[in-house]
MARDOSE-154689 format. One record per residue: x, y, z of N, C-alpha, C in turn. Coordinates in steps of 0.2 Angstrom, whole numbers, padded with zeros to 4 digits, always signed. Layout:
XYZXYZXYZ;...
***
This chain:
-0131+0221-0096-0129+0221-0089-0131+0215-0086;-0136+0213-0087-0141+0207-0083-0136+0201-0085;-0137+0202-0092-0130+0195-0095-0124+0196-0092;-0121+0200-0092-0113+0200-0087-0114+0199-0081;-0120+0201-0078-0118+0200-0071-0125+0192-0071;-0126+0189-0073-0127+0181-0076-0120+0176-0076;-0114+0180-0083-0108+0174-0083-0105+0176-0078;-0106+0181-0074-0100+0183-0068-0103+0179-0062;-0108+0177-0063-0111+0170-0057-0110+0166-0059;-0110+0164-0065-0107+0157-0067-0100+0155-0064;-0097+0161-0067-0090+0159-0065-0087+0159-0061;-0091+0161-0056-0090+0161-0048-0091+0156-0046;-0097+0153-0049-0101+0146-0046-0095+0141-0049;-0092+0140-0054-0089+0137-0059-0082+0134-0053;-0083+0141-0053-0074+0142-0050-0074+0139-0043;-0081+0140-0038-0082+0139-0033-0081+0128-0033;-0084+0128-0037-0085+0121-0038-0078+0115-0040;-0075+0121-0045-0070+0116-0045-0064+0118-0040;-0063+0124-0034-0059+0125-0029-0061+0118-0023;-0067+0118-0026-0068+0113-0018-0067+0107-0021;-0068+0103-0028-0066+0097-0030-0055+0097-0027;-0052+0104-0029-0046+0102-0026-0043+0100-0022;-0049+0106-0017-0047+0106-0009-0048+0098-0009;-0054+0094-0009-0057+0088-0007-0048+0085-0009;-0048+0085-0015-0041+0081-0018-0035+0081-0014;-0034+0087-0011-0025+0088-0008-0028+0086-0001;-0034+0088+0001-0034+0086+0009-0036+0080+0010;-0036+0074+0004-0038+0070+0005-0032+0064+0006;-0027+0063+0011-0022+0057+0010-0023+0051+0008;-0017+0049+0004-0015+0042+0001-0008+0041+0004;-0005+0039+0009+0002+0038+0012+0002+0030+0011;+0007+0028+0008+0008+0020+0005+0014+0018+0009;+0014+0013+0012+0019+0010+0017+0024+0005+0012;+0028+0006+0009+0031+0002+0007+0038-0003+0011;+0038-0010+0012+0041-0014+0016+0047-0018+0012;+0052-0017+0013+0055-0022+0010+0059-0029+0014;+0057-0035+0012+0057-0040+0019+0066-0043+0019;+0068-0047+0023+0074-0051+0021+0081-0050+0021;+0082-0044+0018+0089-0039+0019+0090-0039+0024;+0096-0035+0024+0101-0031+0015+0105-0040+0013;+0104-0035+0005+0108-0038+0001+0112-0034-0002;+0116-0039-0005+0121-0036-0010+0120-0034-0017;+0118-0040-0019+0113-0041-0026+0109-0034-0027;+0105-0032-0022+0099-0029-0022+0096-0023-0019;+0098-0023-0013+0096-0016-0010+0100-0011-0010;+0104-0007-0015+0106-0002-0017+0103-0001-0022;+0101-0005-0027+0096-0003-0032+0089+0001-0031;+0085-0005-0025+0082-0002-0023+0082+0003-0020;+0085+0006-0016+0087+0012-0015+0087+0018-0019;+0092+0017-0023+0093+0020-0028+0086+0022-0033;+0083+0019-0032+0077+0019-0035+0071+0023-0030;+0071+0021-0026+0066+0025-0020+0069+0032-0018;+0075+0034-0018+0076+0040-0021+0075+0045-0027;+0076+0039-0032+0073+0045-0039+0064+0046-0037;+0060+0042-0034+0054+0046-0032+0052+0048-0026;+0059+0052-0021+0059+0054-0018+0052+0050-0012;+0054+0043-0012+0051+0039-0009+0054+0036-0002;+0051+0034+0002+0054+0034+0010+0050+0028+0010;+0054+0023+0013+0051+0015+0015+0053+0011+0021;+0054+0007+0022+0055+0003+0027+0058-0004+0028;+0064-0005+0031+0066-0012+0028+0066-0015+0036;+0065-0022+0033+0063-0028+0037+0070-0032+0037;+0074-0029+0043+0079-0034+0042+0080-0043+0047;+0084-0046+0042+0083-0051+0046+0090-0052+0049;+0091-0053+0057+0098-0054+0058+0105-0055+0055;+0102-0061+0052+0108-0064+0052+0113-0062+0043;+0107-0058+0039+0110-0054+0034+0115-0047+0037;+0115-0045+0043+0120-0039+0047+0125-0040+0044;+0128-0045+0046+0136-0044+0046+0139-0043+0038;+0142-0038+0038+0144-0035+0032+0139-0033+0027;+0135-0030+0031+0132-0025+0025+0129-0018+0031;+0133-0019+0034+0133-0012+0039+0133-0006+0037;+0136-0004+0030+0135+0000+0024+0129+0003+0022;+0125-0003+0021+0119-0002+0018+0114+0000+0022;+0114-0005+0030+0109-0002+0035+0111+0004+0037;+0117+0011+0039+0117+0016+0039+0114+0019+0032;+0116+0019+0028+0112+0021+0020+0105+0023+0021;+0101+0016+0023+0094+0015+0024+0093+0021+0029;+0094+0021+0034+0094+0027+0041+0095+0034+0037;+0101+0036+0033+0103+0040+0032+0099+0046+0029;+0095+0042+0023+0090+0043+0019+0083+0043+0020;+0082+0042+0028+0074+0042+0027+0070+0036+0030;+0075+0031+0029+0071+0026+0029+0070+0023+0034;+0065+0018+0038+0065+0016+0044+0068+0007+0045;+0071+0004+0050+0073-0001+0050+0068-0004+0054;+0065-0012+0053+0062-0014+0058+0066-0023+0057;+0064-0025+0065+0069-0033+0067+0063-0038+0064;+0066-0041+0060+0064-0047+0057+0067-0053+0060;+0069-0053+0066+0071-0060+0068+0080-0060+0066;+0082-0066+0069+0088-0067+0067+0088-0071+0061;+0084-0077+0060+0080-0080+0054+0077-0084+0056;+0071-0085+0049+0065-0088+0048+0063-0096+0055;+0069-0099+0051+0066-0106+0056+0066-0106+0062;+0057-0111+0067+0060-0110+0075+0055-0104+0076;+0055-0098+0072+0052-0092+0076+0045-0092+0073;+0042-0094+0068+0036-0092+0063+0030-0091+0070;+0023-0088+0068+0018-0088+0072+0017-0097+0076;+0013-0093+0082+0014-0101+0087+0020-0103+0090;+0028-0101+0087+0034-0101+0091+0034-0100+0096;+0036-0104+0101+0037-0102+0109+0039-0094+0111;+0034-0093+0116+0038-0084+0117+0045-0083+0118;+0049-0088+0121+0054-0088+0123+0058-0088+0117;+0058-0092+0113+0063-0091+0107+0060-0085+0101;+0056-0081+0102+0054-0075+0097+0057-0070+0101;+0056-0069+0106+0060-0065+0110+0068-0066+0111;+0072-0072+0111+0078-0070+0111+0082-0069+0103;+0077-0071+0098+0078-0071+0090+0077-0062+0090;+0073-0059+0095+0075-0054+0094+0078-0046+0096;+0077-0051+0101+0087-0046+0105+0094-0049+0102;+0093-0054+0100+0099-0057+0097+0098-0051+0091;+0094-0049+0085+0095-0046+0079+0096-0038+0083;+0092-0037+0089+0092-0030+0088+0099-0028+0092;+0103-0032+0097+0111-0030+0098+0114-0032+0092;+0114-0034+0087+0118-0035+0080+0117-0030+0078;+0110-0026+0076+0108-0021+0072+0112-0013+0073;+0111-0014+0084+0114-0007+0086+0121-0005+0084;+0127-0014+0085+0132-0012+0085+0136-0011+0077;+0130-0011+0069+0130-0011+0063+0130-0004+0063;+0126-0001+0066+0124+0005+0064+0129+0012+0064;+0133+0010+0070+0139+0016+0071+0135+0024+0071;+0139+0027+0067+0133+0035+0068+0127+0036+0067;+0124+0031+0063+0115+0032+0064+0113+0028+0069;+0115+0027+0071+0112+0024+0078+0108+0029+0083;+0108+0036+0083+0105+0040+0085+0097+0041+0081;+0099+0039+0077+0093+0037+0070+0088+0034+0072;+0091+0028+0075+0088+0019+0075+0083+0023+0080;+0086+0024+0086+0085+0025+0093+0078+0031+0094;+0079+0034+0088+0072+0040+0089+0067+0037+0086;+0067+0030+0082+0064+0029+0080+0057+0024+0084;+0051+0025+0083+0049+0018+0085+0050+0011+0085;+0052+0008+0091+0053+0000+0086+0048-0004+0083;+0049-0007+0079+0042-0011+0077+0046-0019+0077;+0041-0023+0077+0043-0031+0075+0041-0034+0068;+0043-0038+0066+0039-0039+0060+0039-0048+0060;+0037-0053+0062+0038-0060+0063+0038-0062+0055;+0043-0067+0055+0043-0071+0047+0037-0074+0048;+0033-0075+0039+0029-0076+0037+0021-0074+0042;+0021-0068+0044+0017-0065+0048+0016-0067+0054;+0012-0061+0060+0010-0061+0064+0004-0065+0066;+0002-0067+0072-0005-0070+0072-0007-0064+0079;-0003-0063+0083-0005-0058+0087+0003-0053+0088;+0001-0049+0095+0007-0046+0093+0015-0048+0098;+0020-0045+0098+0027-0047+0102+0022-0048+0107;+0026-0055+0112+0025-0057+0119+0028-0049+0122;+0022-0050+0128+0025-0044+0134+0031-0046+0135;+0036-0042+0137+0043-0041+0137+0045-0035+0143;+0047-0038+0147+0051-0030+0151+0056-0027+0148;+0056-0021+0144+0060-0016+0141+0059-0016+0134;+0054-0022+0131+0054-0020+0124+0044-0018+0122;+0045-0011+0119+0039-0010+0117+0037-0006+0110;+0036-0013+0107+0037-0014+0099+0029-0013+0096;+0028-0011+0089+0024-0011+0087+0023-0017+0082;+0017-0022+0083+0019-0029+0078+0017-0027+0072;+0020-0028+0066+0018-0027+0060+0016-0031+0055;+0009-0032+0052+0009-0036+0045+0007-0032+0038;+0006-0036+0033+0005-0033+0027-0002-0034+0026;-0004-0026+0022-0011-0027+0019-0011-0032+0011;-0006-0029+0008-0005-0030-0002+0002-0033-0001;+0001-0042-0002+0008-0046-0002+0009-0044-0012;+0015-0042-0012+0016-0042-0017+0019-0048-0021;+0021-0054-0018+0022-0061-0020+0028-0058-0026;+0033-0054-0025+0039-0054-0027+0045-0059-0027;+0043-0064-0022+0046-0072-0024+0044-0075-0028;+0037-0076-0032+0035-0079-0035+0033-0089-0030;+0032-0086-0024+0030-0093-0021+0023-0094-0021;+0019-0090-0023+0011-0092-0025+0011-0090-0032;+0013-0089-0038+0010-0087-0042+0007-0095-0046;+0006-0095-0049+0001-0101-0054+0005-0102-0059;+0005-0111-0061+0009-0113-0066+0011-0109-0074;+0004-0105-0074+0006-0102-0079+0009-0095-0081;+0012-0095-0075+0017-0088-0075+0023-0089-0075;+0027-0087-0080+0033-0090-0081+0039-0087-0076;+0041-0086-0074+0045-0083-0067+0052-0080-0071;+0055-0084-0077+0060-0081-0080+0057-0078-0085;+0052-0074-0085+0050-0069-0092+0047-0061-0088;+0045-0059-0091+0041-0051-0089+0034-0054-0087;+0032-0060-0089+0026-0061-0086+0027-0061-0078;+0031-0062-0076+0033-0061-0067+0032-0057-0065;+0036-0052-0068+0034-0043-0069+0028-0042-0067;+0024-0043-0074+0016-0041-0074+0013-0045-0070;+0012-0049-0066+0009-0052-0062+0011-0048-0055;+0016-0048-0053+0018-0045-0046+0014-0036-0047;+0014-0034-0053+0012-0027-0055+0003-0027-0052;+0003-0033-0054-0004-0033-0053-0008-0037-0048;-0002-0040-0042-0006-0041-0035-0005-0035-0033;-0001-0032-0034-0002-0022-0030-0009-0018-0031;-0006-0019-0039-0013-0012-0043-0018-0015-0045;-0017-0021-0048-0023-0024-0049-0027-0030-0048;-0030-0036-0051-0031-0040-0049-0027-0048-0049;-0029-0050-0042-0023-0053-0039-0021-0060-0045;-0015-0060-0045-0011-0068-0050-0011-0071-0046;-0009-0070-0039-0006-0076-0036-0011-0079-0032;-0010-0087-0029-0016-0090-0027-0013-0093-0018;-0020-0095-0017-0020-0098-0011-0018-0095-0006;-0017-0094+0000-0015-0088+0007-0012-0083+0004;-0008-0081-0001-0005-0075-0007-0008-0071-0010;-0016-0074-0011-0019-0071-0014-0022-0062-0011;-0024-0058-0016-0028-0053-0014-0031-0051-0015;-0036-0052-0012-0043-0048-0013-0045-0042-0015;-0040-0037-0012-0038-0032-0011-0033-0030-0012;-0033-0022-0017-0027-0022-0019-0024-0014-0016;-0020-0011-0019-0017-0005-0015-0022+0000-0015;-0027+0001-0019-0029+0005-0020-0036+0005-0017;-0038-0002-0016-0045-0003-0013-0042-0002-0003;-0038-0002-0003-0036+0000+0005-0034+0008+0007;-0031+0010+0000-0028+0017+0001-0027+0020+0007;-0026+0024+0010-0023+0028+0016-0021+0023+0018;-0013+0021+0020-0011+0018+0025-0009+0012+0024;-0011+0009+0018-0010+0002+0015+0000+0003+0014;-0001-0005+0018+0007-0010+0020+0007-0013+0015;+0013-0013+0009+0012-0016+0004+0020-0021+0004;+0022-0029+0005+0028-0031+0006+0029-0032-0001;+0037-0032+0001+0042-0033-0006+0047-0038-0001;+0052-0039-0006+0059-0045-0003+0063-0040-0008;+0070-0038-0004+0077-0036-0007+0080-0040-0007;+0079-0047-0010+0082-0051-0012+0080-0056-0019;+0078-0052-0022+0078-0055-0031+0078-0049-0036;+0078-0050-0043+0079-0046-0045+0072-0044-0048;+0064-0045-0052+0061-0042-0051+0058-0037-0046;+0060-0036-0042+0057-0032-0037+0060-0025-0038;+0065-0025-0040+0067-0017-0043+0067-0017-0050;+0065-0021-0054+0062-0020-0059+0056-0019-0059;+0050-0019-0056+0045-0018-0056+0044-0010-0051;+0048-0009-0047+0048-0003-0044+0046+0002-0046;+0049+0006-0051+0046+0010-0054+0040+0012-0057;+0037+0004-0060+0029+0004-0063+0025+0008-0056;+0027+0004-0051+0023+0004-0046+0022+0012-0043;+0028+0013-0041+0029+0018-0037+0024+0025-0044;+0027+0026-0049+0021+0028-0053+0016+0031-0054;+0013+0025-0055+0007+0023-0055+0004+0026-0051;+0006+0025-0044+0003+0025-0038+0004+0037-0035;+0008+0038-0040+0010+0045-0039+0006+0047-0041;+0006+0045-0049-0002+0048-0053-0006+0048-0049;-0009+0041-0046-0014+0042-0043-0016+0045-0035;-0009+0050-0032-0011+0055-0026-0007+0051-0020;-0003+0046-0023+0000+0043-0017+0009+0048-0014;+0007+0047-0008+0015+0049-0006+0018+0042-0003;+0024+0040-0003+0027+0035+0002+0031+0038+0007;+0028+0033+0013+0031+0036+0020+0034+0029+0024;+0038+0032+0028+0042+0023+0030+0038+0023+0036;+0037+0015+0038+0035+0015+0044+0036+0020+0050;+0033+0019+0056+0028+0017+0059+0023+0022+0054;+0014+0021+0055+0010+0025+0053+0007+0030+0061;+0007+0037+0059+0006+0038+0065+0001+0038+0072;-0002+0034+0067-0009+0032+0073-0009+0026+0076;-0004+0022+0073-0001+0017+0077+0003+0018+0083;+0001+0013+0088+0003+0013+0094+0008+0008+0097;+0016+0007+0102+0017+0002+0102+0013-0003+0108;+0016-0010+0106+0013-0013+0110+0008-0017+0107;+0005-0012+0102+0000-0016+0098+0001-0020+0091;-0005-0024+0087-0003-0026+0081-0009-0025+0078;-0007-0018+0075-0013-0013+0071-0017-0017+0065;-0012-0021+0059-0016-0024+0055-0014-0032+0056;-0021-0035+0054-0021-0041+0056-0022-0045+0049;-0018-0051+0048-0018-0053+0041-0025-0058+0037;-0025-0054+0032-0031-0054+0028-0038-0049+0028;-0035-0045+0032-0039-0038+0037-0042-0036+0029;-0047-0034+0031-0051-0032+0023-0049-0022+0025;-0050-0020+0018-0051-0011+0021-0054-0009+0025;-0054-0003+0028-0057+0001+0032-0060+0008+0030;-0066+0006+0031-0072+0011+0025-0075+0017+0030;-0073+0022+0028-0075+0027+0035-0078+0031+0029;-0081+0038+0030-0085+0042+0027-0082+0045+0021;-0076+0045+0020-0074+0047+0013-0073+0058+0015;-0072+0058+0009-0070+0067+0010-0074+0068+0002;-0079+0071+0004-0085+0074-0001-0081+0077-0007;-0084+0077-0014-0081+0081-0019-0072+0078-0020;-0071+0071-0017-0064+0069-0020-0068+0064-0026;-0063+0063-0030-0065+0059-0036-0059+0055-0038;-0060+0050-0042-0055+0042-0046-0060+0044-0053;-0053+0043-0058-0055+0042-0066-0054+0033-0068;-0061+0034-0071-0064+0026-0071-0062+0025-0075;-0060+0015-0076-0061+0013-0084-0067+0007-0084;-0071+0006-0088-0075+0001-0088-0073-0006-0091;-0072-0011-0086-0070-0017-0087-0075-0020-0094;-0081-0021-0094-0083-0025-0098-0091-0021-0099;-0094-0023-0103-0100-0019-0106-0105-0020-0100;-0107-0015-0098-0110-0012-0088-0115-0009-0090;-0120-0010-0085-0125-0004-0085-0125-0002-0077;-0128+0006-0079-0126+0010-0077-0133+0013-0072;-0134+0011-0065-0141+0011-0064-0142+0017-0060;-0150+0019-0057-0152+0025-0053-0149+0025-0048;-0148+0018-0044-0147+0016-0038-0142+0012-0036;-0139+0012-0029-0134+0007-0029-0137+0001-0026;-0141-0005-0030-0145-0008-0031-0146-0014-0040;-0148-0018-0041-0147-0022-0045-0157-0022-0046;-0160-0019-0042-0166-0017-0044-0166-0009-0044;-0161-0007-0046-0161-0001-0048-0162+0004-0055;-0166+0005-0057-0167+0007-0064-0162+0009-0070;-0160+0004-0075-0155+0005-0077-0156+0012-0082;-0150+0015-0082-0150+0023-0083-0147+0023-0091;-0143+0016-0093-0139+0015-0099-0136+0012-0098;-0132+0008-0106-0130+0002-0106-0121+0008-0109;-0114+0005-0106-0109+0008-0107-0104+0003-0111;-0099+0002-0115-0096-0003-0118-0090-0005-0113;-0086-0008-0112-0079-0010-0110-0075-0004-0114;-0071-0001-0109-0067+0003-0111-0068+0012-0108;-0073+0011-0108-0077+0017-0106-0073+0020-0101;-0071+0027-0102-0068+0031-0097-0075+0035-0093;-0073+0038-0086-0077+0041-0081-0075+0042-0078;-0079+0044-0071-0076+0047-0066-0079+0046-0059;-0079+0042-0056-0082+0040-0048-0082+0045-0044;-0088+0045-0041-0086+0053-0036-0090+0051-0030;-0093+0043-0029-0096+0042-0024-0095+0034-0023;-0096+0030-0017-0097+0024-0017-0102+0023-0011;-0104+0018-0011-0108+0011-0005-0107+0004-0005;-0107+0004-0001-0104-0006-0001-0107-0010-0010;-0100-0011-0011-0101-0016-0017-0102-0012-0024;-0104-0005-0022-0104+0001-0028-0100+0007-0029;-0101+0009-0033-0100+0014-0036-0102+0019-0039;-0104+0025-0037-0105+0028-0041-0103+0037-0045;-0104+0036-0052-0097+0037-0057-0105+0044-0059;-0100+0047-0063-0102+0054-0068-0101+0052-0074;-0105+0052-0078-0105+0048-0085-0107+0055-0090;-0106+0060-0094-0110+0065-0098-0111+0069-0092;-0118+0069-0092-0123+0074-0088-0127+0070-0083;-0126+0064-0084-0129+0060-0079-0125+0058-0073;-0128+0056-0067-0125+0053-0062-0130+0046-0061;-0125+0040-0058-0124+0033-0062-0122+0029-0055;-0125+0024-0056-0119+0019-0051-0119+0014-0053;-0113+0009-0053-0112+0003-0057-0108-0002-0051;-0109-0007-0054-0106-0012-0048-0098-0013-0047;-0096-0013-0041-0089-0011-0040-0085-0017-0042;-0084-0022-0046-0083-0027-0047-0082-0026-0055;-0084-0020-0061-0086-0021-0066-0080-0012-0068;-0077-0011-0065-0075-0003-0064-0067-0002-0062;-0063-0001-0066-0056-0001-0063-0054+0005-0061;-0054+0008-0056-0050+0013-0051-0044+0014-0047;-0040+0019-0051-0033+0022-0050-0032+0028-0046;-0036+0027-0040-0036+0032-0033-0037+0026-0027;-0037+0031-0022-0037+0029-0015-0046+0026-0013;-0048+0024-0017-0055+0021-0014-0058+0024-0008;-0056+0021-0002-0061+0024+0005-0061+0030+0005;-0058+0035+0002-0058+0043-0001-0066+0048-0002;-0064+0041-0006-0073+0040-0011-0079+0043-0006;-0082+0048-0005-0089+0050-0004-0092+0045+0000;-0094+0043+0005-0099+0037+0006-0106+0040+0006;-0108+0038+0002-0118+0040-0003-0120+0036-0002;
***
């Protein structure tokens, strides 16, 4: 009797424990903004599309005026589906950051009356929409005060360098090495060099992270699928701009803006892999008592961080190792702050 009602606590305890790692997991968001810049194309953003529907994925396109005419098709498509449109100017030259207010602001009523009169019946769509800005090759601050227009300025956290203008001579840009490289400014670490570069990848931003793309080459929906994935496995939803804590009028993310590290949701966890032979200490500290030496390759499971650490579940032991040294396929700021 004493033993049965012993495993019947257990399994309460058992069960208890592993209901609250759930809960930690499903009430914990990872919402990925994905952007696609430069469209519509002809070439390209049908695929895209096409693609963003089989994982029932919702995004955001960055148009740029002066691609409208004749592809009117595609910007109803984009509305129809889910997705959100934002003014990228009429084009690039003449408007970048530093531009005179005056010509960013007529570059952008000149793209948003083109946009209105493209859209025919989803134009009902555009209209419920929040507007946002997007300036070529990014904001430094946000749209000039305007009477009548109150936009939200947007940049990106995770440049996915899907043109291939920062990668390094040794990426061949006509093979799959382009692929893998562009795979790996998102998820992993960064290829591409110089102001392209990232620090920071989708996962080390999680919740909220603006990740740019261009529907205009052909990598980029070949690589789509990897990405989108990957990123499912790891608890992500995709939602099209705006995010809803954004406000207009302002310019939420600032470029090169590192993550934002707030208290984490207790009991969420990331399956680790172990880059290179680590050890494993008591503390999140390098004068912390090493607990074990681990090889490269080693699987685990992170269930906790602090600045610059990590710390993982290894056997029966609980570990922390330097964040630097640990590959993680979840939403990072998630993570516990311990």
């Amino acid at each position: 009797m004493i033993r049965r009602l012993l495993s019947t606590v257990l399994l309460i305890a058992l069960m208890g424990a592993s209901l609250a790692s759930i809960s930690a997991q499903s009430s914990a968001p990872f919402r990925v903004y994905l952007a696609f810049e430069d469209g519509p194309t002809d070439a390209y953003t049908s695929h895209i599309l096409d693609v963003l529907a089989q994982y029932n994925a919702r995004a955001s396109f960055v148009i740029a005026g002066s691609q409208i005419a004749g592809h009117e098709a595609l910007l109803q498509r984009e509305l129809r589906e889910g997705h959100t449109l934002i003014n990228h100017l009429w084009e690039e030259p003449g408007v970048y950051s530093g531009a005179p207010a005056d010509a960013v602001i007529a570059s952008y009523q000149r793209t948003e009356e083109a946009l209105r009169d493209a859209l025919g019946d989803m134009l009902p769509l555009y209209d419920a929409q929040t507007k946002m800005f997007w300036q070529p090759g990014g904001a430094a601050q946000p749209f000039p005060a305007t009477d009548g227009i109150n936009v939200i300025t947007y940049n990106w956290n995770v440049n996915s360098d899907d043109c291939g203008w920062a990668m390094p001579d040794s990426v061949d840009l006509d093979t799959l090495d382009f692929d893998h490289a562009v795979i790996q400014n998102v998820l992993g670490q960064s290829v591409s060099v110089g102001s392209f570069h990232n620090p920071n990848n989708a996962y080390d931003y999680g919740d909220g992270v603006i990740i740019i793309f261009h529907d205009l080459n052909r990598v980029t929906g070949r690589v789509l699928p990897t990405i989108l994935s990957e990123l499912q496995v790891a608890g992500a939803t995709f939602e099209s701009l705006p995010r809803p804590w954004d406000a207009a009028g302002t310019m939420p993310v600032a470029l090169g803006q590192g993550p934002i590290l707030g208290m984490g949701y207790e009991g969420y966890t990331i399956p680790g892999r172990i880059l290179q032979e680590s050890r494993l200490r008591a503390g999140a500290s390098l004068d912390a008592e090493i607990l074990t030496v681990v090889p490269a390759e080693t699987s685990l499971v992170a269930i906790g961080r602090a600045p610059g650490w990590i710390q993982v579940s290894y056997g029966d032991q609980t570990a922390w190792i330097a964040r630097s040294l640990i590959e993680l396929r979840g939403a990072i700021p998630n993570l516990p702050l311990h």
